[in-house]
C-alpha positions in Angstrom: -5.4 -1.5 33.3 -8.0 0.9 35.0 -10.9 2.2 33.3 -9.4 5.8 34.5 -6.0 5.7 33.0 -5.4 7.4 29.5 -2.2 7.9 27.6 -0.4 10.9 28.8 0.2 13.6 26.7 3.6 13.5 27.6 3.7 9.2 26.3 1.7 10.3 23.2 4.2 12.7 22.5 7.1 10.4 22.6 5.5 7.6 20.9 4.3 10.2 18.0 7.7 11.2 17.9 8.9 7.5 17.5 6.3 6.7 14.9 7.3 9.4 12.3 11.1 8.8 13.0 10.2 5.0 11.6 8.1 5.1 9.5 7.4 8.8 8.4 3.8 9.4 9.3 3.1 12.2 11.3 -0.1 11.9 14.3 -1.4 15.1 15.2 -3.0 15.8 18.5 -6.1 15.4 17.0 -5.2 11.5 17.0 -4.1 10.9 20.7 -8.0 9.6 21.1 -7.3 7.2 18.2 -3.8 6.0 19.6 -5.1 5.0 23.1 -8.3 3.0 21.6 -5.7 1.0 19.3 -3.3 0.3 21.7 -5.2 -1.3 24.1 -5.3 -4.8 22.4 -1.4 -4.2 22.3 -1.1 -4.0 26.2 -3.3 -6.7 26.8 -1.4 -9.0 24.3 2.1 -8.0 26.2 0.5 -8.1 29.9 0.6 -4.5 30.7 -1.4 -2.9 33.0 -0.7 1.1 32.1 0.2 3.1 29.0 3.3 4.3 30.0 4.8 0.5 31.1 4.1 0.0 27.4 5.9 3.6 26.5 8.8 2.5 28.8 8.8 -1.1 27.0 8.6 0.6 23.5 12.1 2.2 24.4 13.8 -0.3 25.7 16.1 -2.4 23.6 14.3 -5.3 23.7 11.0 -3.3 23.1 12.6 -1.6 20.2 13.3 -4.5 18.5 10.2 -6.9 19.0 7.4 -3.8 19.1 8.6 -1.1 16.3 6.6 -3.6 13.9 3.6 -4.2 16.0 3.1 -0.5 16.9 3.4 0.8 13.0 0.6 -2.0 12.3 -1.2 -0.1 15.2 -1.2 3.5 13.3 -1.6 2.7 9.8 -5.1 3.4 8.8 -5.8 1.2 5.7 -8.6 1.9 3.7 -9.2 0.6 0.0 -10.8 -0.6 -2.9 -11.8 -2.7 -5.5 -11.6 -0.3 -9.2 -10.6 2.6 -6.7 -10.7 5.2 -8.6 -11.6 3.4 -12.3 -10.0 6.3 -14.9 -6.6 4.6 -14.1 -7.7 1.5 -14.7 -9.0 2.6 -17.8 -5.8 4.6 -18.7 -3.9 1.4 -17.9 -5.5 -0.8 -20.3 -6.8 1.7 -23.1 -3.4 3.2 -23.1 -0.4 2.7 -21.4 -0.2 -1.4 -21.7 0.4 -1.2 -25.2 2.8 1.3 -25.0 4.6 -0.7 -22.2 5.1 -3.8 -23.3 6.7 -2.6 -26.7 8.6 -0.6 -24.7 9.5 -4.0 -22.0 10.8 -5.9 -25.7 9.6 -9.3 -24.0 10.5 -8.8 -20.4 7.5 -9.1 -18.1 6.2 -5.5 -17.9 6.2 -4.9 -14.2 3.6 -2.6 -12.1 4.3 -1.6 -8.3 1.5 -0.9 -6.2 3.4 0.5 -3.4 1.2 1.0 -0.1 -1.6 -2.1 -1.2 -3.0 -2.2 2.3 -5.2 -5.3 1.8 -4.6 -6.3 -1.7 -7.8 -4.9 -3.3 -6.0 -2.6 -5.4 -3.0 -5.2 -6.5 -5.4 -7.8 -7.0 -7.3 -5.2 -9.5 -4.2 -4.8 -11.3 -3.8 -8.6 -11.8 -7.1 -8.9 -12.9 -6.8 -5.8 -15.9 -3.3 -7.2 -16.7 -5.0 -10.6 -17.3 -7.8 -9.2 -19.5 -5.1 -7.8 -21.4 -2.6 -10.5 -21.6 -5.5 -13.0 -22.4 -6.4 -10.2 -25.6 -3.0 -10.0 -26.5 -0.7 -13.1 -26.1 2.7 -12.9 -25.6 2.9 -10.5 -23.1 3.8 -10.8 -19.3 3.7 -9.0 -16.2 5.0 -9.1 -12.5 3.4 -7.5 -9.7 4.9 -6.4 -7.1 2.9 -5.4 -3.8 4.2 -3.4 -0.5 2.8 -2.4 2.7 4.3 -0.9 6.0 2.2 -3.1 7.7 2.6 -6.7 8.4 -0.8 -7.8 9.2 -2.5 -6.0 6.2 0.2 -8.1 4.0 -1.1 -11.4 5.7 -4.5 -10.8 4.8 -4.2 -9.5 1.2 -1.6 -12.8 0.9 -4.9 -15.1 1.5 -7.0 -13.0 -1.1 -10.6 -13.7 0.9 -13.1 -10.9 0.7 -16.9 -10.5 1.6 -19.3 -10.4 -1.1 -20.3 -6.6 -0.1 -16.1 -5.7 -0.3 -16.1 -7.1 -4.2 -19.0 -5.4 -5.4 -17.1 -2.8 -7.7 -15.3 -5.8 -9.5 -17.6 -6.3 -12.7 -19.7 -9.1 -13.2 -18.1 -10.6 -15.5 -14.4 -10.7 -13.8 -15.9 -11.5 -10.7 -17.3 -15.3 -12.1 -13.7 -15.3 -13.9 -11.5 -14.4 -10.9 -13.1 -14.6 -7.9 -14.2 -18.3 -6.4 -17.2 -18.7 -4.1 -16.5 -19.8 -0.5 -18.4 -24.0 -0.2 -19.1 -23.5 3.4 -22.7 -23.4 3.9 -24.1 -19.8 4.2 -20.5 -17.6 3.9 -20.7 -14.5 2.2 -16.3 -14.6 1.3 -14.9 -15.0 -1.7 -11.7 -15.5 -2.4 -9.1 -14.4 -5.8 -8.8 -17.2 -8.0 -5.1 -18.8 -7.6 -3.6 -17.8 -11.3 -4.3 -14.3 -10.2 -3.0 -14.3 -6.2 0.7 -15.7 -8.1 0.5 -12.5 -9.8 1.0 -11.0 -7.3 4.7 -11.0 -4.9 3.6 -9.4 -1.4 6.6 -7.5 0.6 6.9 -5.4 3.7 8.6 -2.4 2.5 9.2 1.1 4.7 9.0 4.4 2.7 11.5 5.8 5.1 14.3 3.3 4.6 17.3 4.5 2.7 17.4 2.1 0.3 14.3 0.0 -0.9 16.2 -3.2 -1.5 14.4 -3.6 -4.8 16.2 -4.8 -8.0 13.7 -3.9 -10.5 12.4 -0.9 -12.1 8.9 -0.6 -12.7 7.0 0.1 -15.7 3.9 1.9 -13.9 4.0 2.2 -9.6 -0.1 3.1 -8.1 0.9 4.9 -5.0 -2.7 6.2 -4.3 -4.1 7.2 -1.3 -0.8 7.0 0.6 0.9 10.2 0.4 -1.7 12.1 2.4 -0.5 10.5 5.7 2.8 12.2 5.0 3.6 16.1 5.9 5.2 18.1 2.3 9.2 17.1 3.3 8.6 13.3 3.8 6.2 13.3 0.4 9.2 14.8 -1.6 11.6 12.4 -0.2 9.0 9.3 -0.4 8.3 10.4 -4.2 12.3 10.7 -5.1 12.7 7.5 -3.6 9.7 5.7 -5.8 11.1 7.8 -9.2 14.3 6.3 -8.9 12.6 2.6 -9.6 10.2 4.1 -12.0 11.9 3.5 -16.1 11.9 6.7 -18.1 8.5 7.2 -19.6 7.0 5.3 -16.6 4.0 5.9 -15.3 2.8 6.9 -11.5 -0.6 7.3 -10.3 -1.3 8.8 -6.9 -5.0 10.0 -5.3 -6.9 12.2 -6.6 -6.5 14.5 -3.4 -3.0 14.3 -3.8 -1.0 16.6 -5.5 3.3 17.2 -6.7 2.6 20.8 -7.3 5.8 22.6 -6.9 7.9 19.8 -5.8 11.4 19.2 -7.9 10.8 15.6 -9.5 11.3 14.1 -12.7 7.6 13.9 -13.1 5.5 15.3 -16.1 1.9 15.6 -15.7 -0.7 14.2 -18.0 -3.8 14.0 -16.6 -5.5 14.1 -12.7 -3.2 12.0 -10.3 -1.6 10.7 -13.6 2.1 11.7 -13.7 5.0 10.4 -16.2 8.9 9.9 -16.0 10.2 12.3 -18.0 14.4 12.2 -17.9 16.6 9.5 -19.0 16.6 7.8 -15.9 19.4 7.4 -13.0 
């Protein structure tokens, strides 16, 4: 590929298009610059020498089927955290455990964290869910962990960090769940095994129809995530997510996001803290 050659805006258009259509997340003009520069390692791995032989592939059938996945992995900025956001952590274990596993009468109490990116966040979850089970014996939980992109899934699956990443895990968890790499001057860590088979990693797509999920969660953490949506998809991503969420479950979302004024089954209780309020359906 020449140095000269830059994605059209006529290719960025169509591939924007294409991007929201699959998988709901909407690239403004202002992210044709970021586009190109991820691309390239895609048309070097399929041996193309232009941007628009790779919009042409893209469109074909063929292309369709093998690079939808590959070019969602492309766009999907991923960026997370250890204790993001601690006050729901807090919440969690302070509050709403207790509440959950009476309410769970023995099942495993389970907790989504829908759009976990690397695993930081799920793998935070195990670890307050293990503080609590270890207090309080007798209860269980399932977590259940989804991403839009497969080759955030593969990493979060291994559960290897570097020391700086781990920093906001405490002390004291860290020297309970996290193990010490023996090779010789590494800096990774990875999460102890009990707490990786908390843990079930899918690929899941907020835009598909039907999730394919036979649970209902107690509390879903779907922080972070809704700000790569425009208002309509949110709505229809948040309907979606209520509908797996048991009445007087619990969703978090970022702090910069907000439901104000949309028509969910959703009472608020506190910043980015929202609860199901109906009888459920």
């Amino acid at each position: 590929m020449s140095e000269e050659e830059a994605l059209s805006g006529r290719d960025f258009s169509r591939l924007s298009a294409f991007v929201y259509e699959q998988a709901g997340i909407r690239l403004g003009p202002e992210k044709k610059t970021m586009l190109e520069g991820r691309l390239r390692r895609r048309l070097r791995s399929l041996n193309l020498d232009s941007y628009r032989g790779y919009c042409d592939y893209v469109f074909t059938p063929e292309g369709r089927r093998a690079e939808t996945v590959p070019l969602i992995d492309v766009v999907t900025t991923n960026k997370t955290d250890f204790f993001r956001e601690p006050a729901h952590f807090t919440f969690l274990s302070e509050r709403a455990l207790g509440e959950m596993t009476a309410r769970a009468g023995g099942r495993p109490v389970v907790v989504w964290s829908a759009g976990c990116s690397s695993g930081e966040e799920p793998y935070t979850l195990a670890m307050v869910l293990s503080e609590y089970a270890e207090a309080h014996p007798g209860c269980s939980f399932r977590i259940l962990a989804t991403d839009i992109s497969t080759q955030v899934l593969e990493k979060a699956r291994l559960g290897v960090y570097s020391t700086h990443v781990v920093e906001p895990v405490p002390a004291a968890l860290r020297r309970k769940y996290l193990m010490r790499s023996r090779r010789p001057g590494s800096d990774q860590v990875r999460v102890a095994p009990e707490v990786r088979q908390m843990v079930d990693f899918r690929r899941l797509n907020f835009m598909d129809a039907d999730y394919g999920l036979e649970l209902r969660a107690d509390a879903i953490f779907c922080r972070n995530v809704l700000i790569y949506f425009d208002r309509p998809t949110q709505e229809k991503i948040l309907r979606r997510l209520t509908r797996y969420l048991v009445p007087g479950g619990y969703l978090f979302v970022g702090h910069s996001e907000t439901l104000h004024e949309m028509d969910l089954p959703l009472q608020p209780l506190a910043p980015a803290l929202y609860r199901r309020n109906d009888g459920g359906g």
